[in-house]
C-alpha positions as CSV (number, residue, x, y, z in Angstrom):
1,X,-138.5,98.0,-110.5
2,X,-139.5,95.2,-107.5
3,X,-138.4,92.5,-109.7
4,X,-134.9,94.0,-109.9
5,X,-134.7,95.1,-106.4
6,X,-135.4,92.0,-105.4
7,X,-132.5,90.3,-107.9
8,X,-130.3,92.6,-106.0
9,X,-131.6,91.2,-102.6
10,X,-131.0,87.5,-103.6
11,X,-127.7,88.5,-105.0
12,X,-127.0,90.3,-101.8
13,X,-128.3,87.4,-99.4
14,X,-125.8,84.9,-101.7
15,X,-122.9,87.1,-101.2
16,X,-123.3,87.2,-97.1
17,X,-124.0,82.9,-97.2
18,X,-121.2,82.8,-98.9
19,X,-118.7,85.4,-97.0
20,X,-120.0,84.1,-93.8
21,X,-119.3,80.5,-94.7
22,X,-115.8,81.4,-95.9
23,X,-115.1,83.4,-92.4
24,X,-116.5,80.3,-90.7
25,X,-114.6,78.0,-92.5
26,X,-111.1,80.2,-92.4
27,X,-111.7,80.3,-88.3
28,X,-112.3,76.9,-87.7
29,X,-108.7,76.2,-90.0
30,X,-107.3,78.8,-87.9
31,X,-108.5,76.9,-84.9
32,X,-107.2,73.6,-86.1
33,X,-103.7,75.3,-86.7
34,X,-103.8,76.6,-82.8
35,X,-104.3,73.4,-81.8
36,X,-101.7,71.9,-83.9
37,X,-99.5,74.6,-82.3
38,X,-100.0,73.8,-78.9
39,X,-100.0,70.1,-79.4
40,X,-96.3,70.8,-81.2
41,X,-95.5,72.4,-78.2
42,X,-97.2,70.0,-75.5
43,X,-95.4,66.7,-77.2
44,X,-92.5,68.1,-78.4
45,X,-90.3,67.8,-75.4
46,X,-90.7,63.9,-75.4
47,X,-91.4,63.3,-79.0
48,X,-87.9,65.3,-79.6
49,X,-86.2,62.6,-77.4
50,X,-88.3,59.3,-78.2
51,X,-88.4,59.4,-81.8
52,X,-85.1,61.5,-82.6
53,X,-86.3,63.2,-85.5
54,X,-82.5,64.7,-85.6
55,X,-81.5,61.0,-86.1
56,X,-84.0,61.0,-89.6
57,X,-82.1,64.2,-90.6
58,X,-78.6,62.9,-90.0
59,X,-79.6,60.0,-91.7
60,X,-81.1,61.9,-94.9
61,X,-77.8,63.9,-95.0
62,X,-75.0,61.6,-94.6
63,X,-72.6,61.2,-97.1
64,X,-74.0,57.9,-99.5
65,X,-71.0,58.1,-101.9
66,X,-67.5,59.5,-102.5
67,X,-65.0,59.6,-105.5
68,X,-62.2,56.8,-104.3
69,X,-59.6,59.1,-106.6
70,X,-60.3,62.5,-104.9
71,X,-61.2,63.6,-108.4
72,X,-64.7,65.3,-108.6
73,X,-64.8,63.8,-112.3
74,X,-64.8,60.4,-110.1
75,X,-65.3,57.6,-110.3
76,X,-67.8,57.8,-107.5
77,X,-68.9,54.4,-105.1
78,X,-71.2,53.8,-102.3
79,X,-69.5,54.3,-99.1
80,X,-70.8,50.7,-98.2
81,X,-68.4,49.5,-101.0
82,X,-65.9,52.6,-100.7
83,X,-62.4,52.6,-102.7
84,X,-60.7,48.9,-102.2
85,X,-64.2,46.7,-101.6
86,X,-65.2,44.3,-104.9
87,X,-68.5,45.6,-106.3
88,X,-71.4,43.9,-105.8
89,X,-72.0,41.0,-108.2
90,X,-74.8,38.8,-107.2
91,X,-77.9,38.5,-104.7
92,X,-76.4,35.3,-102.6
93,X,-72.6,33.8,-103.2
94,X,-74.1,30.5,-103.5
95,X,-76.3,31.9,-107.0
96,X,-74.6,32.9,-110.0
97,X,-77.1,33.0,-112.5
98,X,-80.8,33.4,-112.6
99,X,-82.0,30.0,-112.8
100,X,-80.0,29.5,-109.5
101,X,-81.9,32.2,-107.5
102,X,-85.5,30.4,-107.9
103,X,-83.8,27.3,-107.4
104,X,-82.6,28.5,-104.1
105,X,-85.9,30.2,-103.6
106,X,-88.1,27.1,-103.9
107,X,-85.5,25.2,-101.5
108,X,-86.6,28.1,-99.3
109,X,-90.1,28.8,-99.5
110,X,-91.4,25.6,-101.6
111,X,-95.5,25.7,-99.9
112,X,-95.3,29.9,-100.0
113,X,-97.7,31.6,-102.3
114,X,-95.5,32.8,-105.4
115,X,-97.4,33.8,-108.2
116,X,-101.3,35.4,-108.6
117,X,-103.7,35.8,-110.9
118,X,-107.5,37.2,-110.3
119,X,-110.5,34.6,-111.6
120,X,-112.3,37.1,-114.4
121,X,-116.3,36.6,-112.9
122,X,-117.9,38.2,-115.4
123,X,-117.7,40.7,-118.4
124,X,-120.0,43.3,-119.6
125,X,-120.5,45.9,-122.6
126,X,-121.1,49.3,-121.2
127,X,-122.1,52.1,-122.9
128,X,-120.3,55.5,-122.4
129,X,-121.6,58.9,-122.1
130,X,-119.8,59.6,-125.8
131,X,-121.4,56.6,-127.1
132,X,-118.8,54.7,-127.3
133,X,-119.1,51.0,-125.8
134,X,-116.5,49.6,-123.3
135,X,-115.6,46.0,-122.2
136,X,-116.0,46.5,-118.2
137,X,-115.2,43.0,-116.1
138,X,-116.0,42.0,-112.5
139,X,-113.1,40.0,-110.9
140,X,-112.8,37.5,-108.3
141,X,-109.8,36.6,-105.5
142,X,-106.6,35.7,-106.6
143,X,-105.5,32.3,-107.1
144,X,-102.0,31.8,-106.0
145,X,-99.6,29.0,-107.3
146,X,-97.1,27.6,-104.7
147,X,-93.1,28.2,-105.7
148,X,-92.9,24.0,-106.0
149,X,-96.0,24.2,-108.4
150,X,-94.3,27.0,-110.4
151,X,-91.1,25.0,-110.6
152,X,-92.6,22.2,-112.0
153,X,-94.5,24.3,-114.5
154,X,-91.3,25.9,-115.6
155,X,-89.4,22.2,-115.6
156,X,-92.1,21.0,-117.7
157,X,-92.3,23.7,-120.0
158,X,-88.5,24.1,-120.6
159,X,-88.4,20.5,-121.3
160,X,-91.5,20.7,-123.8
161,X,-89.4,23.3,-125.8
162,X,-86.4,21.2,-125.5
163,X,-88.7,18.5,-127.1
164,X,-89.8,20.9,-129.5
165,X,-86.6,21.7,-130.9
166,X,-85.6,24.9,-129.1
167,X,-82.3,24.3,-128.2
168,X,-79.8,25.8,-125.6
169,X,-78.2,29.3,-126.3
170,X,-80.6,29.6,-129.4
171,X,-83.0,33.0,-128.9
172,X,-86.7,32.9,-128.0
173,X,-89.3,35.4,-128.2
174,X,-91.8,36.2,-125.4
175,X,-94.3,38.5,-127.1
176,X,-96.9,38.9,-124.5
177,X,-98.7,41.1,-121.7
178,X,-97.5,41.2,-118.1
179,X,-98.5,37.9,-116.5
180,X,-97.8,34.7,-114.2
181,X,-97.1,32.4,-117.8
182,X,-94.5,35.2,-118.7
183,X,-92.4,34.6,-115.6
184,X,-92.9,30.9,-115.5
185,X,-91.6,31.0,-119.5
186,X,-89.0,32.8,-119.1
187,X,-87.8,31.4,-115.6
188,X,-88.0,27.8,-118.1
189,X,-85.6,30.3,-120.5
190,X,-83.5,31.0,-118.0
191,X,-83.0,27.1,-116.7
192,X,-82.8,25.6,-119.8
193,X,-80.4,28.4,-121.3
194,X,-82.6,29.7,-124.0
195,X,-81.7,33.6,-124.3
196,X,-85.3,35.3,-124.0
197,X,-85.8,38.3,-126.7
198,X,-88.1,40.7,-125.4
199,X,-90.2,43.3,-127.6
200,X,-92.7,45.8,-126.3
201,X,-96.2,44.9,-127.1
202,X,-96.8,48.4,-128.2
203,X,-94.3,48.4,-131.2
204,X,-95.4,48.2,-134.9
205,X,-95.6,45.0,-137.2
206,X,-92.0,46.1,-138.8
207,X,-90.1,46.5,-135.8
208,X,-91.5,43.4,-134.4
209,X,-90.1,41.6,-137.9
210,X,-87.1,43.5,-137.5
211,X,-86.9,42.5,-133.8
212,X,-87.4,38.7,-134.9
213,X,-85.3,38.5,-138.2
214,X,-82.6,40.1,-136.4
215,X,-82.2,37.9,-133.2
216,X,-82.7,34.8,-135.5
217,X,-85.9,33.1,-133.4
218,X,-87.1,30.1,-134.4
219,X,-90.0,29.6,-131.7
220,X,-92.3,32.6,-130.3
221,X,-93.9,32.8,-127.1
222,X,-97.1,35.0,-127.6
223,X,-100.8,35.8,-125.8
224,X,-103.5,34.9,-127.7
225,X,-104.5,38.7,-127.2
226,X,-101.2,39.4,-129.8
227,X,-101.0,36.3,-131.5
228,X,-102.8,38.1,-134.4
229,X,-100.4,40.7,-135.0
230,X,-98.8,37.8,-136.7
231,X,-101.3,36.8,-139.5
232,X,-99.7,39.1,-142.1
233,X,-95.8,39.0,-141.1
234,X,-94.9,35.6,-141.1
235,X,-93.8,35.7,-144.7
236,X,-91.4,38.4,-143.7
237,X,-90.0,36.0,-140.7
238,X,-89.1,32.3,-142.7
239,X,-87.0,31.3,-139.6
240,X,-89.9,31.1,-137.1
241,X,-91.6,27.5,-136.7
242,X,-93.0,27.6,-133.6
243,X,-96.1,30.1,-132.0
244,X,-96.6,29.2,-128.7
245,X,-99.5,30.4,-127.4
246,X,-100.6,32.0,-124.3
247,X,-103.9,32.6,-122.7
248,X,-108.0,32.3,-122.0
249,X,-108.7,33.9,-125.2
250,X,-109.7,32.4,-128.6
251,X,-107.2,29.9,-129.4
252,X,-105.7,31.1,-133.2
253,X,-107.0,29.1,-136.5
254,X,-104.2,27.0,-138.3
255,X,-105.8,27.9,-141.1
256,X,-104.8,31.7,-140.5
257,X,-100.7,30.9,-140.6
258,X,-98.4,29.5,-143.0
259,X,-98.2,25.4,-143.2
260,X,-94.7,25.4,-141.9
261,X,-95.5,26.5,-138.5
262,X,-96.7,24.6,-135.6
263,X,-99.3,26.2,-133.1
264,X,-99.2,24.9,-129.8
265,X,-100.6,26.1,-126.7
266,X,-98.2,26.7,-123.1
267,X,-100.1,23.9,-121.5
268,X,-99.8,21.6,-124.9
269,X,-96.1,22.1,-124.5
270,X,-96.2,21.7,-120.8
271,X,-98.0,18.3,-121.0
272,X,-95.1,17.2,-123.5
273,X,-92.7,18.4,-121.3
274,X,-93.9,16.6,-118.3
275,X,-93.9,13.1,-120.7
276,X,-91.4,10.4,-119.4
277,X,-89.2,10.3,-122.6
278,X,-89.1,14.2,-122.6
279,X,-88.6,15.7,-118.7
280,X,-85.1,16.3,-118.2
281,X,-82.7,18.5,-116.5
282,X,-80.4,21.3,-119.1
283,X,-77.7,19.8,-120.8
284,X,-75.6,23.0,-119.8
285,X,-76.4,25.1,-116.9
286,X,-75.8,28.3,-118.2
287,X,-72.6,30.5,-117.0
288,X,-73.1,33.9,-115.9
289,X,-71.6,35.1,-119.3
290,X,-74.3,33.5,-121.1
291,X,-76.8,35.9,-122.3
292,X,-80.0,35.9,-120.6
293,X,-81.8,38.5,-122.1
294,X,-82.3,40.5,-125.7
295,X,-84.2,43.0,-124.9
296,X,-85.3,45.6,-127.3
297,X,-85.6,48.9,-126.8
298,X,-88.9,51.1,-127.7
299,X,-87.4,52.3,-130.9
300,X,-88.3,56.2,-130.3
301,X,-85.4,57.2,-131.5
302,X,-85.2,54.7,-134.8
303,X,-84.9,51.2,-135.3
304,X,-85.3,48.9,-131.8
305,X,-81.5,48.2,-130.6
306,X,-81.4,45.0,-129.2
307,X,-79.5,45.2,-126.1
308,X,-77.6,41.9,-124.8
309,X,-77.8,41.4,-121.6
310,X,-75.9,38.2,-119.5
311,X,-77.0,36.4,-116.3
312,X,-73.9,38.2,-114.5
313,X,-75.3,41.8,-115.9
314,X,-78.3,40.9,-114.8
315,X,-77.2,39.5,-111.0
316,X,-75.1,42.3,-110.6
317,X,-78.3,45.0,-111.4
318,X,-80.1,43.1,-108.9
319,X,-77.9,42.9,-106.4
320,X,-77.7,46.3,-106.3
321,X,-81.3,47.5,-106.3
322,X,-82.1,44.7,-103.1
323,X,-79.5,46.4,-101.4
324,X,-82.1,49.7,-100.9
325,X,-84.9,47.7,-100.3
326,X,-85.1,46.9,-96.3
327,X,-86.3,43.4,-95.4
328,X,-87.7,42.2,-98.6
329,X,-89.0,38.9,-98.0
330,X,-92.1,36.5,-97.5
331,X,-94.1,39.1,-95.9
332,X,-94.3,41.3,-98.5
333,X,-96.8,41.2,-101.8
334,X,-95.5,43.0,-105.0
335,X,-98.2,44.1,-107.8
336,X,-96.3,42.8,-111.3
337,X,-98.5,45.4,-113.7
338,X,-95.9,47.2,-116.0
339,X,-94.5,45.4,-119.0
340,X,-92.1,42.7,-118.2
341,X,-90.1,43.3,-121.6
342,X,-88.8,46.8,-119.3
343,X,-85.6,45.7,-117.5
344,X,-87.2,47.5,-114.3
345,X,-90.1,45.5,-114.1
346,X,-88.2,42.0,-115.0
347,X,-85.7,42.9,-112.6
348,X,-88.1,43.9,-109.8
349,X,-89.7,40.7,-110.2
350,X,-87.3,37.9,-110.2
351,X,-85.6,39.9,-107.0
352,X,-88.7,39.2,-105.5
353,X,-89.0,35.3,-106.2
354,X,-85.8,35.4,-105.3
355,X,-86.3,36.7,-101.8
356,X,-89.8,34.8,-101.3
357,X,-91.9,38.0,-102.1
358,X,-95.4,36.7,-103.7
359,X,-96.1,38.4,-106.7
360,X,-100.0,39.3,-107.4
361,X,-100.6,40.4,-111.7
362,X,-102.1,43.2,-112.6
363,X,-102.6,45.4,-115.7
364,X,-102.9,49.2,-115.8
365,X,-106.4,49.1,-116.9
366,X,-107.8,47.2,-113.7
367,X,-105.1,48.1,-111.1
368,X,-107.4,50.9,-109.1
369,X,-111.2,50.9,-108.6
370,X,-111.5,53.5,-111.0
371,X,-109.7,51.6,-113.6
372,X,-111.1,52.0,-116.7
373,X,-111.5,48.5,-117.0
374,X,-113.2,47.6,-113.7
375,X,-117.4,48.0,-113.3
376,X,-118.5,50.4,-111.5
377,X,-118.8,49.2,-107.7
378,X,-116.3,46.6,-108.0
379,X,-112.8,46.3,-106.7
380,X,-109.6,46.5,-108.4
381,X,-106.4,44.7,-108.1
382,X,-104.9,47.4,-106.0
383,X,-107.6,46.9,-103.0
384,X,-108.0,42.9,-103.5
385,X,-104.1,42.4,-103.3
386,X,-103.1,45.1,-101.0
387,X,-99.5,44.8,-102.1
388,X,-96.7,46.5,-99.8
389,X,-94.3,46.9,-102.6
390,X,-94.9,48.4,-105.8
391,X,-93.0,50.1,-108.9
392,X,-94.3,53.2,-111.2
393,X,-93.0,55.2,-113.7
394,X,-94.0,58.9,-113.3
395,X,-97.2,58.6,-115.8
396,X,-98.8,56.4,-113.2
397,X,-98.0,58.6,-110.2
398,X,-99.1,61.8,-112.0
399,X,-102.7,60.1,-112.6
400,X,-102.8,59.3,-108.7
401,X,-101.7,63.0,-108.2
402,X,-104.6,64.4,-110.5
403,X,-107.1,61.8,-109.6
404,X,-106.9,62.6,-105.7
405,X,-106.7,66.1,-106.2
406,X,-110.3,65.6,-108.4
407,X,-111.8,64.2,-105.6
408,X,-110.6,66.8,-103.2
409,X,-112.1,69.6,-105.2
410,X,-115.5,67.7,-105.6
411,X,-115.9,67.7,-102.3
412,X,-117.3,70.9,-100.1
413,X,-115.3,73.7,-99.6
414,X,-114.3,73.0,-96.1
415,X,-113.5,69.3,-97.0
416,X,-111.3,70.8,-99.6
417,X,-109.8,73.7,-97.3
418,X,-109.5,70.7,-94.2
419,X,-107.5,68.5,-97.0
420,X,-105.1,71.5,-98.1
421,X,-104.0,72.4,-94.1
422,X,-103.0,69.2,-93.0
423,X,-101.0,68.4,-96.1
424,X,-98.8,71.4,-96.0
425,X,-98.7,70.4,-92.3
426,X,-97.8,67.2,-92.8
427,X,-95.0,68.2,-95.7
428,X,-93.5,70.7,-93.1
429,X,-93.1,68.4,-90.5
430,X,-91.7,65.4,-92.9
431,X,-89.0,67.3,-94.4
432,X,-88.1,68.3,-90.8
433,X,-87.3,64.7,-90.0
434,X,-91.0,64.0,-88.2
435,X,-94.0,62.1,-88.3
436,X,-97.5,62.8,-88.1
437,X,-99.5,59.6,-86.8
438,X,-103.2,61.4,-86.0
439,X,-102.9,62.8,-89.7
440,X,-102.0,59.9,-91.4
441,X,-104.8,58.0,-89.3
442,X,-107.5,60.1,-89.6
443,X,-106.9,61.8,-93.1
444,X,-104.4,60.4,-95.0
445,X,-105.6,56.4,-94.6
446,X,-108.5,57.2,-96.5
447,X,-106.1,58.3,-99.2
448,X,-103.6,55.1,-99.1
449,X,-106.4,53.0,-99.6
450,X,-106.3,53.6,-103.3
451,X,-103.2,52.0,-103.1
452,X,-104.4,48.9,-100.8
453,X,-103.9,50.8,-97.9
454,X,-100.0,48.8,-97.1
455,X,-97.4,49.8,-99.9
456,X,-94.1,50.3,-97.5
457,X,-91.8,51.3,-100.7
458,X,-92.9,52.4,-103.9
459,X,-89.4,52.5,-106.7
460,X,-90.1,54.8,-109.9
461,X,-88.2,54.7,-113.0
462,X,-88.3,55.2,-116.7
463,X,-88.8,59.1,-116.5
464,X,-88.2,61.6,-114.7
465,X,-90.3,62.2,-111.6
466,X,-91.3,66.0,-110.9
467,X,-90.8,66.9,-107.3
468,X,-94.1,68.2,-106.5
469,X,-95.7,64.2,-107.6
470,X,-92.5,62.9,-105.3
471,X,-93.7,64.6,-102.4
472,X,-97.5,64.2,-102.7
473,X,-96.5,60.6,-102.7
474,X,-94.6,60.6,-99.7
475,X,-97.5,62.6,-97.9
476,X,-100.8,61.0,-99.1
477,X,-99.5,56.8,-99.5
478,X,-97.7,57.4,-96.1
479,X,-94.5,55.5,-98.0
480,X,-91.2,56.9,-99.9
481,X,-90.8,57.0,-103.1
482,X,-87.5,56.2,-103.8
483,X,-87.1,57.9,-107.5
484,X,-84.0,55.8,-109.0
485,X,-81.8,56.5,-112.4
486,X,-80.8,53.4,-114.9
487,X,-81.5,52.4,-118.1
488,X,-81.7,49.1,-120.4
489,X,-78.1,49.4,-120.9
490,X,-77.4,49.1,-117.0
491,X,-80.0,46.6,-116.3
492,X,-81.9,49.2,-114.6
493,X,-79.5,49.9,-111.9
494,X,-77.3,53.0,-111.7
495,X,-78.7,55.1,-108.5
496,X,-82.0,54.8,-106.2
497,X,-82.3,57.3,-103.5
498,X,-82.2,55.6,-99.9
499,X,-85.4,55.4,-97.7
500,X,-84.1,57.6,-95.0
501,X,-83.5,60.5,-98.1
502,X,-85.9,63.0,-97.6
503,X,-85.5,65.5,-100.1
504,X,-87.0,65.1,-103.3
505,X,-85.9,66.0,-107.2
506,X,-82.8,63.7,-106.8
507,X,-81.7,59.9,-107.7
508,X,-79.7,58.7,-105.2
509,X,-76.0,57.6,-104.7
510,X,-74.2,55.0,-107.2
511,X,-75.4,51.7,-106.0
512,X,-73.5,49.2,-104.8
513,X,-72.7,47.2,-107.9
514,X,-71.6,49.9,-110.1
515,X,-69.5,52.8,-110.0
516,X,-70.1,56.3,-112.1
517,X,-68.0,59.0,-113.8
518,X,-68.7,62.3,-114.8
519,X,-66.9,63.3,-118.2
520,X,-66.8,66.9,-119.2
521,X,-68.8,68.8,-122.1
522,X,-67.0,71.2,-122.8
523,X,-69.1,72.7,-125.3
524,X,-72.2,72.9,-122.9
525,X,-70.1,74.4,-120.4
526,X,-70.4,71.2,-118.2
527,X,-67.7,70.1,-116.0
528,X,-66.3,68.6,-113.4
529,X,-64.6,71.4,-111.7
530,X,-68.0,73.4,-111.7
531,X,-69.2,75.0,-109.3
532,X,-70.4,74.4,-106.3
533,X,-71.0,71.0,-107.9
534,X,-69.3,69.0,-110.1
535,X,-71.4,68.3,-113.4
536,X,-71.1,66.3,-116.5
537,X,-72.1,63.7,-118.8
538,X,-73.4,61.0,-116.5
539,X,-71.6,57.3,-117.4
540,X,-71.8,54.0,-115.0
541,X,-69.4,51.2,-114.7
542,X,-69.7,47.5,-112.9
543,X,-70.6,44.4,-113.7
544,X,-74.5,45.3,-114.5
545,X,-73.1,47.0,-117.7
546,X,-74.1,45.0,-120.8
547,X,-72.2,43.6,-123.3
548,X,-73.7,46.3,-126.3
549,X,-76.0,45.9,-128.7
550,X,-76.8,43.0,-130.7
551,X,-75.5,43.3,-134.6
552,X,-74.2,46.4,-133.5
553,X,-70.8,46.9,-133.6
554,X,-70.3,50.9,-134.3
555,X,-73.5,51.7,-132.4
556,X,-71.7,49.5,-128.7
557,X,-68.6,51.5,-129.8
558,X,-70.4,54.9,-129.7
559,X,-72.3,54.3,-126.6
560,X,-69.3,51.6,-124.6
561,X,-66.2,52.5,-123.6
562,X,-63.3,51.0,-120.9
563,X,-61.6,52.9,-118.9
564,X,-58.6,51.5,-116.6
565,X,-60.4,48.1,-117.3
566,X,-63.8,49.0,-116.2
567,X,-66.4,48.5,-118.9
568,X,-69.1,52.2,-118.9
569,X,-72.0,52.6,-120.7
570,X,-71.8,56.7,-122.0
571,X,-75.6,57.6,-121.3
572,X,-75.8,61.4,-122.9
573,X,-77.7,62.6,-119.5
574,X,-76.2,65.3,-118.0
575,X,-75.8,65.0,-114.2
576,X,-74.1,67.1,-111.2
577,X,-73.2,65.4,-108.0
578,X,-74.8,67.0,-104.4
579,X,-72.0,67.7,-101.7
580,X,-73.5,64.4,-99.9
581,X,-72.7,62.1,-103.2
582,X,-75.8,61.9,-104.4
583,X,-76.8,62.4,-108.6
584,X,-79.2,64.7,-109.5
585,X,-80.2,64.8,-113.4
586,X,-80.1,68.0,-115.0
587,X,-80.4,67.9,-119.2
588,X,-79.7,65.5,-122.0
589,X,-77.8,66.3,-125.1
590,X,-78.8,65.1,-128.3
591,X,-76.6,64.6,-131.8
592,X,-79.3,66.9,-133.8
593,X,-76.6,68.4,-136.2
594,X,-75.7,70.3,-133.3
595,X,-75.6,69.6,-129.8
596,X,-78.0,71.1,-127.0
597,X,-79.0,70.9,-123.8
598,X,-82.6,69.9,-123.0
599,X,-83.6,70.1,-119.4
600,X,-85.5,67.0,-118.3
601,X,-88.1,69.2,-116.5
């Protein structure tokens, strides 16, 4: 009987702790909130008229594009371009192609950092809770390469290849992870007009034979990391007589591929290339309708298409993507971690050489300090770099969102209720056009620092990006997201939201170098005389539209069409059109013996 009475006193004793702490807690919130209240009110009057917070809202709600027909079908332009300006074609009128812009670039910014990689100090086996045993390394500084040093590299390397047989307009295959060598060999691609074929690293052993036999390769440009994948398929490719190797890792045994194909490693060919008898300048320079790029798609939905892609589709995407990104030069640092055979990431990369933007290499498993890849205690390449541009696709973001969320909760209970008041604070004043400096000082810095503590503009793509992740972003990074709409067959480009947009769940306005239509489904009950917004299937026009896709011919007539000599890529994604010209995406349909509407949420 005592021993249960005094259960129920302990019991008792808990309860009171832990009401009293809650009470405390929920006061001292409440407190904070008055005092937030009457600092509103005490600042208000010259914050109102200092900062213009009613200037940010004008600003978010302006009209960014119009249909130069009147026709709410479209097609729809930027108002910067509007009905009788040229669409945007090209970065600078002096650069017509790729190889021009680094060109330009080292002319520019010669003795500026371009390119980093981090030393690898150490690595270590470490065992896991499961058992299981993972490789964790400890990584030093970067080590930057100058833009002269990289043009010579890429000079040298192009002429190696030349040396090596490669010859112009003839495809090449860079098979290889996200790195400094796969920007320096492809910039020598780009110079020396070899059209670089691109396959995911993630694809099977068929589709990378398909992928090769298919774009007719001769040489391949692959990381001794992949370089393996290749033991038991070269008797499926007989055209290939070059691997080019890239890479620290164990170099590859002859012994391991057939007689008939030279090894070589990047800095064998380099050190050829840089030979008296062999350095030399193209024979052509390529023409912006010379193809640049075959770049293969994932496959998801069946065999990889390769999609042909020229330097003017590609100056034209990039053109209009810079456009939305203010003052991009030599003061800012871009992390290059996602894979460079994505249009998005190749683009955002070579728009950053081209405006003297340094470019520091990650990889998704060492990019944070929780990486799974970095030791314990040691930093990542997020908080060594402290990059102040950065892209993601909506998988990243939605880690960060879980992981800081994780920590919030670990934390005590007031932590956690402290965390939760000043970021539905903070979101309340934001989408009201206003900032919140002693937040993002005190609270929200600690947050950013996951980040590097300095990312101005972060650009996601590939996915869509929920509105809830969107807005954590904006609120805990202290930077917009600017969520963007393109795909492979648009070089990326299509629509980006502007900086000064505030709202979230939407793409953006047409950009400047392409136009878009919407063309009614009928059948979906999709059109554009909807109401109160026009809606249709979502197709883009301009000169970042590629030529189709290689070997093709049916599939580019399916997906390609011209109208009133405009050449549109027919994307299948359903979009409606805001009352200030922006796109928002709203479903997809899908040839699946009959056609429905899946929404992208």
């Amino acid at each position: 009987m005592n021993r249960s009475w005094l259960d129920s006193l302990r019991k008792q004793k808990t309860n009171y702790v832990s009401t009293m702490a809650n009470l405390f807690e929920k006061t001292i919130i409440g407190v904070i909130d008055v005092i937030g209240c009457v600092y509103e009110l005490i600042v208000f009057v010259p914050y109102y008229f200092l900062c213009k917070p009613y200037k940010k809202m004008e600003r978010s709600q302006r009209i960014k594009s119009k249909s130069i027909s009147g026709d709410p079908a479209g097609p729809y332009r930027a108002v910067e371009v509007g009905g009788t300006g040229k669409l945007a074609t090209t970065l600078f009128e002096d650069c017509t192609t790729v190889d021009d812009l680094l060109k330009r670039a080292v002319q520019l910014y010669g003795s500026y950092r371009c390119l980093g990689t981090r030393d690898l100090l150490s690595e270590e086996d470490e065992m896991q809770s499961n058992g299981k045993i993972f490789k964790k390394v400890i990584m030093g500084e970067y080590r930057w390469t100058t833009y002269e040093d990289v043009f010579t590299r890429v000079t040298h390397f192009g002429s190696g290849l030349m040396a090596l047989g490669q010859k112009p307009k003839k495809t090449i295959l860079i098979y290889c992870e996200t790195k400094a060598e796969w920007m320096i060999a492809a910039q020598a691609c780009f110079k020396f007009n070899f059209p670089v074929v691109t396959l995911y690293a993630t694809l099977g052993k068929e589709a990378v034979v398909h992928g090769v036999n298919e774009s007719e390769v001769t040489h391949i440009i692959v990381s001794t990391q992949l370089i393996s994948k290749f033991k038991d398929i070269m008797g499926k490719m007989p055209k290939v007589t070059h691997l080019i190797y890239i890479g620290d890792g164990k170099s590859p045994k002859k012994s391991d591929y057939p007689e008939s194909v030279q090894l070589r490693s990047m800095e064998d060919v380099e050190v050829i290339g840089a030979q008296i008898d062999n350095l030399r300048t193209p024979v052509a320079k390529p023409s912006p309708d010379d193809l640049a790029v075959i770049m293969y798609t994932s496959g998801s939905t069946g065999v990889p298409k390769g999609v042909l892609i020229t330097h003017k589709n590609l100056m034209s995407g990039m053109a209009g993507q810079c456009q939305k990104i203010q003052n991009l030069g030599p003061k800012d640092v871009y992390v290059g971690y996602l894979p460079l055979a994505h249009v998005l990431e190749l683009g955002a990369e070579i728009s950053c050489l081209a405006h003297g933007t340094c470019i520091g290499y990650s990889s998704p498993l060492t990019l944070t300090d929780n990486s799974s890849k970095i030791k314990k205690g040691s930093k990542g390449d997020l908080s060594v770099l402290k990059p102040t541009l950065m892209a993601a696709v909506p998988m990243i973001m939605d880690r960060l969102y879980k992981g800081v969320w994780e920590k919030v909760n670990m934390g005590g209970s007031f932590s956690r209720a402290l965390f939760e008041w000043a970021y539905d604070y903070k979101k309340k004043r934001i989408e009201n056009g206003y900032t919140t400096p002693l937040l993002d000082k005190y609270i929200f810095s600690k947050v950013s620092l996951v980040l590097g503590g300095r990312v101005r503009m972060m650009l996601s793509g590939g996915a869509p990006l929920s509105e809830k992740t969107q807005r954590f972003m904006n609120i805990c990074f202290r930077c917009p997201v600017l969520q963007g709409y393109g795909l492979t067959e648009t070089c990326g480009a299509g629509t980006i939201q502007e900086v000064d947009d505030l709202s979230t769940g939407r793409v953006g306005a047409p950009l400047i170098c392409n136009e878009l239509r919407l063309r009614d489904w009928p059948e979906g009950n999709y059109t554009s005389k909807d109401k109160p917004c026009p809606r249709g299937e979502i197709l883009l026009g301009g000169g970042n539209i590629v030529q189709g896709y290689h070997k093709m011919p049916e599939k580019t007539k399916e997906d390609f069409t011209d109208i009133d000599g405009t050449w549109y890529f027919c994307s299948g994604d359903i979009g409606q059109i805001d009352p200030d010209g922006c796109l928002r995406v709203i479903g997809r349909y899908l040839e699946l013996g009959v056609r429905s509407v899946i929404n992208v949420n």
